[in-house]
C-alpha positions as CSV (number, residue, x, y, z in Angstrom):
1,X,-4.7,8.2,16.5
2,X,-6.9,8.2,19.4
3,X,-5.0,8.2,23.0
4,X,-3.7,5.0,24.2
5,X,-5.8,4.4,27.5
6,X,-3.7,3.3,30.1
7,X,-3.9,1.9,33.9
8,X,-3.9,5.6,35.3
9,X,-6.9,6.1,33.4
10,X,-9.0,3.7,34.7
11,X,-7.7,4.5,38.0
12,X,-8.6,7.7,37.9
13,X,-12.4,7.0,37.0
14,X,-12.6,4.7,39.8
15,X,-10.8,6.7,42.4
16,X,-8.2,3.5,43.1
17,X,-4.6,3.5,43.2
18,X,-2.6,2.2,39.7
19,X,-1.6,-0.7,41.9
20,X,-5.2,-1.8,42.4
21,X,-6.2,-1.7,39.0
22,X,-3.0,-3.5,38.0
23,X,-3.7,-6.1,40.5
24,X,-7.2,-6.7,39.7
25,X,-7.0,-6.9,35.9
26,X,-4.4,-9.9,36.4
27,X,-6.5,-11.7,38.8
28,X,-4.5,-11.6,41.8
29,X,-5.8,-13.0,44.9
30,X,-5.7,-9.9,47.7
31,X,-8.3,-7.8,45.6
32,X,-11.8,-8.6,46.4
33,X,-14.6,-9.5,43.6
34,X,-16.7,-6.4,44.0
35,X,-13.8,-3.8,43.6
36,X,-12.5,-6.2,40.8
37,X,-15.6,-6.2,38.5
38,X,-15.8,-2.8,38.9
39,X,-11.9,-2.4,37.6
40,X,-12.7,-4.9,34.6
41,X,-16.4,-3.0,33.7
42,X,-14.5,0.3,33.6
43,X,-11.9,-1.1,31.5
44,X,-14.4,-2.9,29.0
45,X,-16.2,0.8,28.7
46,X,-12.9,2.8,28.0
47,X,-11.8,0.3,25.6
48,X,-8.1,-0.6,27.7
49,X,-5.8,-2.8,26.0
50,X,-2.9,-4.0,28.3
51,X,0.7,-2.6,26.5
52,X,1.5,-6.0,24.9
53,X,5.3,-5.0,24.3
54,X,5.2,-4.2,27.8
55,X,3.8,-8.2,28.6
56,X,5.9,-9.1,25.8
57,X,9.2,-8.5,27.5
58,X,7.7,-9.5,31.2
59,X,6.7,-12.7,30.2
60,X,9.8,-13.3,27.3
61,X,7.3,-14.5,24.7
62,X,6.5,-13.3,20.7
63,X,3.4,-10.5,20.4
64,X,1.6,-10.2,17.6
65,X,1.0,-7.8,14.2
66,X,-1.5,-7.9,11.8
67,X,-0.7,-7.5,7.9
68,X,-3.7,-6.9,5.5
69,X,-3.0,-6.6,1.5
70,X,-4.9,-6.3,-1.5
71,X,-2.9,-9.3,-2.9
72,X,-0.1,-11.4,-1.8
73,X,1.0,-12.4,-5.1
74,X,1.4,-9.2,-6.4
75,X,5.0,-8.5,-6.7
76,X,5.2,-4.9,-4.9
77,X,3.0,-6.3,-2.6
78,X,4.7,-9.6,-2.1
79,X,8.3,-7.1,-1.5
80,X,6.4,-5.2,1.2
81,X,5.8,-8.3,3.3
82,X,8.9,-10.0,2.7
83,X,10.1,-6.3,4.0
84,X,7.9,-6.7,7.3
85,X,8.8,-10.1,7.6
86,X,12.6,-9.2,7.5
87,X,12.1,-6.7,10.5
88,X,9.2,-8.8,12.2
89,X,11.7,-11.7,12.9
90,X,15.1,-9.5,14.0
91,X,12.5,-8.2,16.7
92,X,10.2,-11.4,17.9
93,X,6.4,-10.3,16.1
94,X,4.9,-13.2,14.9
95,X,3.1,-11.8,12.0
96,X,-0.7,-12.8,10.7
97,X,-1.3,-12.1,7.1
98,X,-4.7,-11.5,5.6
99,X,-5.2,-11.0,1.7
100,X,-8.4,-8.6,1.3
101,X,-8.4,-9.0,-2.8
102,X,-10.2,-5.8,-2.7
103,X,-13.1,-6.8,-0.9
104,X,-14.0,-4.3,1.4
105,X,-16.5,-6.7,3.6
106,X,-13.7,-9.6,3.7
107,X,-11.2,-6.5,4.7
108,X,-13.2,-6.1,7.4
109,X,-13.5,-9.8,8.3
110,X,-9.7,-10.1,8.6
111,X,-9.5,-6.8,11.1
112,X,-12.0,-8.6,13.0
113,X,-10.3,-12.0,13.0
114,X,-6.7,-10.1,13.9
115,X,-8.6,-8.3,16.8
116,X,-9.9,-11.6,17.9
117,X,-6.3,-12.8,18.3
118,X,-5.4,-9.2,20.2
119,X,-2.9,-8.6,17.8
120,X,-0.5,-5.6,19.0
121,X,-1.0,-3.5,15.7
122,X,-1.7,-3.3,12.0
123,X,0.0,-2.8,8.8
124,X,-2.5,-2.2,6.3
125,X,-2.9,-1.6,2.5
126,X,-6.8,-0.9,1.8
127,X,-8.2,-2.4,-0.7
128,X,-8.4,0.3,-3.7
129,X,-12.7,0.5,-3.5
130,X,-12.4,1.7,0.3
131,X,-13.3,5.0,1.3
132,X,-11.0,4.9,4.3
133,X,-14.1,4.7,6.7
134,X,-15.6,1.6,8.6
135,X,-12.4,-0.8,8.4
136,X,-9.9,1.4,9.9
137,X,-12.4,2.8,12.2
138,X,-12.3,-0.6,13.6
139,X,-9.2,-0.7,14.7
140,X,-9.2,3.1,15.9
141,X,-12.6,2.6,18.4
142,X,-10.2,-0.1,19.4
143,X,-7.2,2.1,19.7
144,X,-4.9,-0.5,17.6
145,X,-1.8,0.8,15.9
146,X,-2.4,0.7,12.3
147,X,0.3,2.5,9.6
148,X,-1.0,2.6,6.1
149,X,1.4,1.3,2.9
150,X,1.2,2.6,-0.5
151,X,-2.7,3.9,-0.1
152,X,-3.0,6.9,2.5
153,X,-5.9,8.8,3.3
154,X,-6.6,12.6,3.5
155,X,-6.9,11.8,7.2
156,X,-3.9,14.2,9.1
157,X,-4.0,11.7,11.7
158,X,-2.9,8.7,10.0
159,X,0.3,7.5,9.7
160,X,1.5,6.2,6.5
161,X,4.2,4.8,3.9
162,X,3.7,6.1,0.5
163,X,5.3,5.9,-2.9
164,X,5.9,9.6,-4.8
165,X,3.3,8.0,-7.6
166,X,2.6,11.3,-9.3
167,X,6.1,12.0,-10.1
168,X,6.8,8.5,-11.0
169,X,4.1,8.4,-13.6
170,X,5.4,12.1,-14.7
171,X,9.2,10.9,-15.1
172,X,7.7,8.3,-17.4
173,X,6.0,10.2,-19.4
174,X,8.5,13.2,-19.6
175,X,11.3,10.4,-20.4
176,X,9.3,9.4,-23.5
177,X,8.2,12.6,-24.3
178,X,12.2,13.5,-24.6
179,X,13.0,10.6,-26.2
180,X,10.7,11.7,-29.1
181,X,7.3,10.1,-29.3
182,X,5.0,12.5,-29.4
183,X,1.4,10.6,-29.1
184,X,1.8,8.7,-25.6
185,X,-0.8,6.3,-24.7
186,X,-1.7,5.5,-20.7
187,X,-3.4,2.4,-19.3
188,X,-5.0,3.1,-16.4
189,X,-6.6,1.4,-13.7
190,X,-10.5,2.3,-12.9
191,X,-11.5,6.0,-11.2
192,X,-12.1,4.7,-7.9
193,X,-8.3,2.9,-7.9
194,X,-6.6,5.7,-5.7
195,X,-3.1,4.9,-7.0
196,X,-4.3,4.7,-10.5
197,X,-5.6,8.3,-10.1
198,X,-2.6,9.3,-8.6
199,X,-0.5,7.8,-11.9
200,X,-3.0,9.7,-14.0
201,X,-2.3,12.9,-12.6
202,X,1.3,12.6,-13.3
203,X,0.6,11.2,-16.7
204,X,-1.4,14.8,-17.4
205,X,1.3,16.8,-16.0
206,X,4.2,15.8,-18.2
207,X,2.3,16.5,-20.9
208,X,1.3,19.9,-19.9
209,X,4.6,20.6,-19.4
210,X,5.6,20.0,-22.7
211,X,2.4,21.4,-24.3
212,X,1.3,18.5,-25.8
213,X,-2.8,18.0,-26.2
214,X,-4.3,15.5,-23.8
215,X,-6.0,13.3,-26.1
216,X,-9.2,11.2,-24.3
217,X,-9.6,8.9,-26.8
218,X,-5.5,8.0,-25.9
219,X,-6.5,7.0,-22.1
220,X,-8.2,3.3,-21.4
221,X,-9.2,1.9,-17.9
222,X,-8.4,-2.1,-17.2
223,X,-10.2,-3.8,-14.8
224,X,-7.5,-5.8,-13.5
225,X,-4.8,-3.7,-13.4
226,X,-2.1,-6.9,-12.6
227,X,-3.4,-8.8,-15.8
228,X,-1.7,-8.9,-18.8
229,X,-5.0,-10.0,-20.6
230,X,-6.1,-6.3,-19.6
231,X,-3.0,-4.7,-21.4
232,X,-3.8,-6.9,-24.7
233,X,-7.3,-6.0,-25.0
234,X,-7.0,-2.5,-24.8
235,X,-3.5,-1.8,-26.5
236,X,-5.3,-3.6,-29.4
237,X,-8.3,-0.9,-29.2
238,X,-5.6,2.3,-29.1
239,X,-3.0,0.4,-32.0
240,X,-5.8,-0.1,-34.9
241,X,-7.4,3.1,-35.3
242,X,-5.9,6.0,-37.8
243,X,-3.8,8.0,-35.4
244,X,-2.9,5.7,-33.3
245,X,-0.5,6.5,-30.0
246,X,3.0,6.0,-30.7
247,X,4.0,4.9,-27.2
248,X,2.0,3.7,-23.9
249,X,2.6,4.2,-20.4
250,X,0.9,1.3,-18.5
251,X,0.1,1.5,-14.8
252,X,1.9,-1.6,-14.0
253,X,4.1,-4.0,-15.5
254,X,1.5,-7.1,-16.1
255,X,-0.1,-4.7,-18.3
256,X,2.8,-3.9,-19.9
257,X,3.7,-7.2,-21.1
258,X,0.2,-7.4,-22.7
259,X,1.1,-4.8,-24.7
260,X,3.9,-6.3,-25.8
261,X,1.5,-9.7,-26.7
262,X,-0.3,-7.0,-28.9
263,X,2.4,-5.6,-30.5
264,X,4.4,-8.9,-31.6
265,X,1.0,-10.3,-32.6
266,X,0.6,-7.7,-35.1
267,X,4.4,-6.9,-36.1
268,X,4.6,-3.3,-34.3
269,X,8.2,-2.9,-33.4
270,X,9.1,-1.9,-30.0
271,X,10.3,0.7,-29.2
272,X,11.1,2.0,-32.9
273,X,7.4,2.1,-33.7
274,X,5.8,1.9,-30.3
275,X,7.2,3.0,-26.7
276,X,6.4,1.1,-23.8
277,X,7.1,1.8,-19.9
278,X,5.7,0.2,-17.2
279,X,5.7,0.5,-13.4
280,X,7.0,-2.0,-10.8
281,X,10.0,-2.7,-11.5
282,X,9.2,-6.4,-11.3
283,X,10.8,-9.5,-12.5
284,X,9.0,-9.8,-15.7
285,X,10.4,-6.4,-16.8
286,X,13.9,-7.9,-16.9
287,X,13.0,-10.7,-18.7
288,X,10.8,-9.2,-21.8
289,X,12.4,-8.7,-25.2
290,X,13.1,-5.8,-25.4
291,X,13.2,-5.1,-21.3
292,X,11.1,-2.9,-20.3
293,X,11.6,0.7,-18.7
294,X,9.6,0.9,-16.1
295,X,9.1,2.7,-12.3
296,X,10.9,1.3,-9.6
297,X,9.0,0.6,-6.0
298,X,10.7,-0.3,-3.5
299,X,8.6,-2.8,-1.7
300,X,10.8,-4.4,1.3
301,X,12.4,-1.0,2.2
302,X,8.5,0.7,2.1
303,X,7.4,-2.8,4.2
304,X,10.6,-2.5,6.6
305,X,9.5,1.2,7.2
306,X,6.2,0.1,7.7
307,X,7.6,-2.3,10.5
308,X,9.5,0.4,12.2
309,X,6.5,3.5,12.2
310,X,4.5,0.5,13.6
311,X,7.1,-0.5,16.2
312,X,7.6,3.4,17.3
313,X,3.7,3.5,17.8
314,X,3.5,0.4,20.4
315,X,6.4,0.9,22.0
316,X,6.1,4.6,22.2
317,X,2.9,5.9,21.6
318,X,3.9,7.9,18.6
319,X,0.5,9.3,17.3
320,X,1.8,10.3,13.9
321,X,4.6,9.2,10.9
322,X,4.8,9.4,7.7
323,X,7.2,8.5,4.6
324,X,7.0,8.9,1.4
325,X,9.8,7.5,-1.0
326,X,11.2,9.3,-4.1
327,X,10.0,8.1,-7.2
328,X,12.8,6.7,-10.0
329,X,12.7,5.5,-13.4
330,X,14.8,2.5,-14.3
331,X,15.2,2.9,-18.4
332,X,15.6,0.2,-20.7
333,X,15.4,-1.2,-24.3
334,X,11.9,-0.4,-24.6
335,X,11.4,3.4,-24.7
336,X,14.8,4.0,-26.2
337,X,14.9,5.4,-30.2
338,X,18.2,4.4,-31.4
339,X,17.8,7.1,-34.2
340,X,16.5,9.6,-31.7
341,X,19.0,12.9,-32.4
């Protein structure tokens, strides 16, 4: 994160006290126009923003925070901003939310809208087509706060909140793998979804571990990776063929339950003749027949963390935090073999 350019700074370039340059940039009387219009062009070229926690507290009013996610309907995503929210309100942020459906030129419209309203800081999960380039530059050529959720970059400089998504797609896999199915499926998202890669490479590693073949043909890519329509379509491709997968990991729950569409469609048992686990954690997985075994996220503690790097950053100009939360597998009905010795 690029440094924070304060009052001393522009005092410095101008060769004027702190006083001055604090004086002139809130239009007090005793500073004359010349010296003042020099203060405010300086500050326009270094890019100053005023400490708004700092005004905040002077003038006993709310400051603002920007939120951007991919979708607020989404139940991980819909945790993490009930998480902000929670922490938002203890500490007086009002809190503007932007949905970028994983558009990256509507992303950028909302970061522009948010620095319109000077917001204090950004929370910010990219959409998954971003490269991590423009957007957030945006806000850093601004030198606005921003802490990434769920999606980091390879950036050092970034701070971030991050679910152990690797090892949660390997504790999946290895749990079905032990529980005896021996041809294990995996709905992915597309290559360029960051997470779903990061599920993937999980996925591969459990079965490495237990040297068992990675089988192509066993791996499908859905568009839409919170539809259960997506899950349907393409368990039905990977259930009618001769050597067909005898359980699927699916990269969210949605998905999951469109497997499970498929499978009582057709009269495929679950889990006796097919194993399902999902990843979430959300309601639906409670509520399926059998329920479903499935990753656990924990969205409102990652959005409260969120809240808190963010907070650290404005009030103390932390330049760098990170978090990433241990993955866990919640088991249920649906990857369980009774008969399983």
């Amino acid at each position: 994160m690029a440094k924070r350019i304060g009052l001393k700074d522009i005092a410095e370039a101008l060769n004027v006290s702190v006083t001055t340059v604090s004086r002139a940039l809130n239009n007090k009387f005793d500073i004359n126009q010349e010296t003042r219009n020099a203060i405010l062009q300086k500050a326009d070229e270094l890019n100053y923003r005023p400490n708004a926690y700092a005004v905040s507290l002077r003038k006993n009013e709310y400051f603002t925070i920007g939120v951007i996610l991919p979708s607020i309907d989404h139940y991980f995503f819909s945790t993490v901003l009930k998480g902000i929210m929670n922490k938002a309100h203890q500490a007086n942020y009002l809190v503007l939310i932007g949905e970028s459906n994983h558009d990256l030129e509507r992303e950028k419209e909302i970061i522009e809208q948010f620095m319109s309203h000077c917001v204090t800081g950004v929370i910010i999960s990219p959409s998954d087509k971003t490269t991590y380039g423009n957007n957030l530059d945006l806000l850093k050529t601004r030198r606005i706060p921003f802490i990434l959720v769920d999606r980091p970059t390879n950036d050092s400089n970034h701070s971030f909140v991050r679910y152990d998504d690797p090892n949660g797609a390997f504790l999946a896999v290895e749990h079905l793998i032990q529980q005896g199915y021996k041809r294990i499926g995996f709905i992915k998202g597309y290559d360029y979804c960051v997470i779903s890669n990061a599920r993937y490479s999980g996925y591969k590693k459990a079965l490495a571990k237990y040297d068992i073949p990675f089988d192509e043909s066993l791996v499908k890519s859905c568009i839409h990776i919170d539809k259960p329509n997506d899950g349907y379509e393409l368990s039905k491709q990977m259930l009618f063929v001769k050597n067909r997968p005898d359980a699927i990991f699916c990269v969210t729950d949605n998905v999951a339950s469109g497997v499970y569409q498929a499978a009582i469609e057709y009269g495929i048992n679950v889990p006796t003749e097919l194993g399902i686990v999902g990843y979430s954690n959300s309601q639906i997985s409670k509520h399926l027949t059998p329920t479903l075994s499935t990753v656990e996220q924990p969205g409102i503690e990652m959005g409260e963390q969120a809240f808190a790097f963010l907070q650290q950053n404005i009030i103390g100009g932390v330049s760098r935090l990170e978090r990433t939360f241990e993955a866990r597998l919640v088991i249920r009905q649906s990857s369980i073999l009774q008969n399983f010795k």
